[in-house]
Each structure stands twice: as structure tokens, then as C-alpha cells.
C-alpha positions in Angstrom: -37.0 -69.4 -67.1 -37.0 -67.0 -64.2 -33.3 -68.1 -63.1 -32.1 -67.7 -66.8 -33.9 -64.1 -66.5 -31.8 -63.3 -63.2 -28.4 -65.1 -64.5 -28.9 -62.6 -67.6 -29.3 -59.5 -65.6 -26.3 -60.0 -62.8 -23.6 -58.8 -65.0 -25.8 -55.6 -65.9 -26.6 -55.3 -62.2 -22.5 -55.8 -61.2 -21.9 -53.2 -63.6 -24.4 -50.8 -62.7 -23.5 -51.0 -59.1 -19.9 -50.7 -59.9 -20.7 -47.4 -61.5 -22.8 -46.4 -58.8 -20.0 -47.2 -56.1 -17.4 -45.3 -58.3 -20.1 -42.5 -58.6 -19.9 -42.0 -54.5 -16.3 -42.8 -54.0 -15.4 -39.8 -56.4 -18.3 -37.2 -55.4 -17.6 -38.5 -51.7 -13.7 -37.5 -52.4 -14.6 -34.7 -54.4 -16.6 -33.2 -51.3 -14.0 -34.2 -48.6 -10.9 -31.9 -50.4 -13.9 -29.1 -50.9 -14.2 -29.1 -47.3 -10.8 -29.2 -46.5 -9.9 -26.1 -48.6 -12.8 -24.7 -47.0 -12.0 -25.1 -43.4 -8.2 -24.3 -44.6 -9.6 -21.1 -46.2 -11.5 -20.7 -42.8 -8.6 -21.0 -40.7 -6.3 -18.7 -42.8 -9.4 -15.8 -42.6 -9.3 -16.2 -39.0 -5.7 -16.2 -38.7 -5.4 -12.4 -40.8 -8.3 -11.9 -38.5 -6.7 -12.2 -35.6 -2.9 -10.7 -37.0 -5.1 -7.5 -37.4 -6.6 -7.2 -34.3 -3.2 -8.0 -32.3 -1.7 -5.0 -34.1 -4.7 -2.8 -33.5 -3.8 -3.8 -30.0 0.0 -2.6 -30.7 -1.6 0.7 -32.1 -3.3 1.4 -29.0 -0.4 0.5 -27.0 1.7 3.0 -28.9 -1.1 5.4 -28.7 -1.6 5.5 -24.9 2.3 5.3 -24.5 2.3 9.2 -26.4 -0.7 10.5 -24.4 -0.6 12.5 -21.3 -2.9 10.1 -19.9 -2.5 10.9 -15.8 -2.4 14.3 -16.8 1.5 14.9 -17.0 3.5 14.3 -20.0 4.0 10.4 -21.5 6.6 8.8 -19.6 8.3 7.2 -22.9 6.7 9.0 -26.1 7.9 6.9 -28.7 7.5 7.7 -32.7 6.0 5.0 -34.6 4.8 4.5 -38.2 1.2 5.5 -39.1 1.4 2.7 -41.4 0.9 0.0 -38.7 -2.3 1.9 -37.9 -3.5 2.2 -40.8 -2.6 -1.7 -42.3 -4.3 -2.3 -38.6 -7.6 -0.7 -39.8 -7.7 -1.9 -43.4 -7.1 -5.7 -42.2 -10.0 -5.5 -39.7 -12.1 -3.6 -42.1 -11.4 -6.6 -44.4 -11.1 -9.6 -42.0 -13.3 -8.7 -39.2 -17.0 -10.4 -39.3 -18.8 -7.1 -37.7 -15.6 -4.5 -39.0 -18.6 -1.8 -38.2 -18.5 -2.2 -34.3 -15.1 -3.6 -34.0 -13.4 -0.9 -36.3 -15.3 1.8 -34.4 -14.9 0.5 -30.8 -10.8 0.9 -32.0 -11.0 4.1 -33.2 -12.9 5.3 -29.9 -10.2 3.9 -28.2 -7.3 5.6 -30.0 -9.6 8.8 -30.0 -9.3 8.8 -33.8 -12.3 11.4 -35.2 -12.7 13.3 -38.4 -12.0 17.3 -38.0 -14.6 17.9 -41.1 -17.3 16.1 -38.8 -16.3 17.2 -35.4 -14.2 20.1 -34.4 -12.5 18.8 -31.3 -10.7 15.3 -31.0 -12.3 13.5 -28.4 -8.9 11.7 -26.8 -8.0 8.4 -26.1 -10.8 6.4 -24.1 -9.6 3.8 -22.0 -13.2 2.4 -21.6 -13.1 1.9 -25.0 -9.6 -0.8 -24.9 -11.8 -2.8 -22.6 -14.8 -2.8 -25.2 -12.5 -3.4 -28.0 -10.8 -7.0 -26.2 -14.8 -7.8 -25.7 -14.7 -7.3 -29.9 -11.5 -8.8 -30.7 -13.3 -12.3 -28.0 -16.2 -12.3 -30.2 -14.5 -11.5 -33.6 -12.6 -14.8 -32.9 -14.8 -17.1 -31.2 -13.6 -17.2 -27.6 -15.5 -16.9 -24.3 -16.5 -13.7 -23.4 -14.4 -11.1 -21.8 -15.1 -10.9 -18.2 -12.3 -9.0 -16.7 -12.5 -5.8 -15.7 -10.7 -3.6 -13.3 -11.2 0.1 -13.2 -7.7 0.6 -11.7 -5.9 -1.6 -14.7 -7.2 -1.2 -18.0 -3.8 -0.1 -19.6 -0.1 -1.3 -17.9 1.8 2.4 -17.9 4.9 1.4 -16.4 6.3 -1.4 -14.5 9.8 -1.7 -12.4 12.6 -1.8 -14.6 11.4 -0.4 -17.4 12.5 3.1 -19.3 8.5 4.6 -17.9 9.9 3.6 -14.4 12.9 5.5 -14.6 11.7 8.7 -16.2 8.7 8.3 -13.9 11.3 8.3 -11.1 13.3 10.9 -12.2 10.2 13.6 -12.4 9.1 12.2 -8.8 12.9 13.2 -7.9 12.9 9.7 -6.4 
């Protein structure tokens, strides 16, 4: 009687196990394109992420290459668009995982301040480029930023280049 019990059940047991094994395959597939959207999601964050802090970069370039920052006039004062700035800002604001720090560190360094708050516009710190590659390292991950040289923080000119020449030309070289 016991083997007629068992030979009774195996169907119900197949079938039962063949629901259960089509259960997983589904929830397991289910979860596996979950996570890839996820990490695709992730990687397209970081991606914006890192777009916006590359032009904050270009902002401060174009920044420091319009300020009298050895004390004489720019070299090469170029005019840019105050949109790239600002797209800059509102990205990172967006994107960034601390915006707070990293947003602030950038507008130290471009020596952006609010006249209602403070009267007089602190300038450009160049301390402050080097603080904000140490946030743009961290705001993607990477190893820590570990160079520093007093004497380069910001290229100003470089043979060949329209800074050399007009740096030449008010030498009288």
C-alpha cells in the first residue's frame, strides 16, 4: 500500500516542483534585468556625474584664463558663455553625491560670492582647484588625489601658444 501511496503522489510532486522551478527561473530572470537597469542607471548617473564636473573644470579654466592672476593683465582673456557655468553648477548640484562640498569647493575656486551676503568678491583661489580635483576623485570613486605642487596648480601658458606670444610681447622679448 505504501508504494501505491508514493506512485499516487509522483505526478503531484513532478508538478509541484515544476512550478516551483518555473517560480525561480522567472523571479531569478526578473531580478537579473532589475539589476542590470540598475547598474545601467548607475553607470549613466555617474557618467552626467562626471560630464559636469569636467566642465566645471572648463569653467575654471576659462575663469583663471580672464583673471590677472600674477598680477598683470590675462595673457589671452577670452569671452565665454555664462551658460556653461551655470549648466556646470546645475548638473553637479543634481549629479554630485555631496553637491554641498563639491559645489562650494567650485565656487571658492572661481571666487563666485553673493554681493547681498558679502560686499567684496573674494577672487579666484587657486587652493581651491586643487580641493576641487580632491572632490571631483571622491565624487567618482577613484584613488585619492595626491599631487600637489605649489608652483603648478593652474598651466598659464606654455611655448607656442597665443599666452606665450602676448607674454613675450609685454616682456619685449
Amino acid at each position: 500500500m505504501k508504494g501505491q501511496n508514493m506512485t499516487a503522489w509522483a505526478p503531484w510532486i513532478a508538478f509541484v516542483a515544476a512550478i516551483v522551478s518555473s517560480a525561480l527561473v522567472a523571479w531569478s530572470g526578473f531580478r537579473l534585468h532589475h539589476l542590470e537597469q540598475e547598474t545601467q542607471r548607475k553607470h549613466e548617473i555617474l557618467q552626467e556625474r562626471k560630464s559636469a564636473l569636467f566642465d566645471a573644470l572648463k569653467v575654471i579654466d576659462l575663469v583663471y584664463a580672464n583673471e590677472p592672476l600674477t598680477g598683470q593683465a590675462p595673457l589671452n582673456a577670452k569671452e565665454w558663455d555664462i551658460e556653461l557655468a551655470r549648466d556646470a553648477m546645475n548638473r553637479m548640484i543634481i549629479y554630485c553625491q555631496n553637491p554641498q562640498r563639491t559645489v562650494g569647493t567650485f565656487r571658492r575656486a572661481i571666487g563666485l560670492y553673493d554681493p547681498s551676503v558679502s560686499g567684496q568678491p573674494p577672487g579666484v583661489d587657486l587652493r581651491s582647484l586643487e580641493a576641487f580635483r580632491k572632490d571631483i576623485a571622491r565624487e567618482l570613486s577613484l584613488p585619492e588625489v595626491t599631487f600637489t605642487d605649489p608652483n603648478m596648480v593652474w598651466i598659464a601658458s606654455l611655448a607656442g601658444t597665443a599666452e606665450a606670444k602676448e607674454g613675450k610681447k609685454r616682456r619685449g622679448d
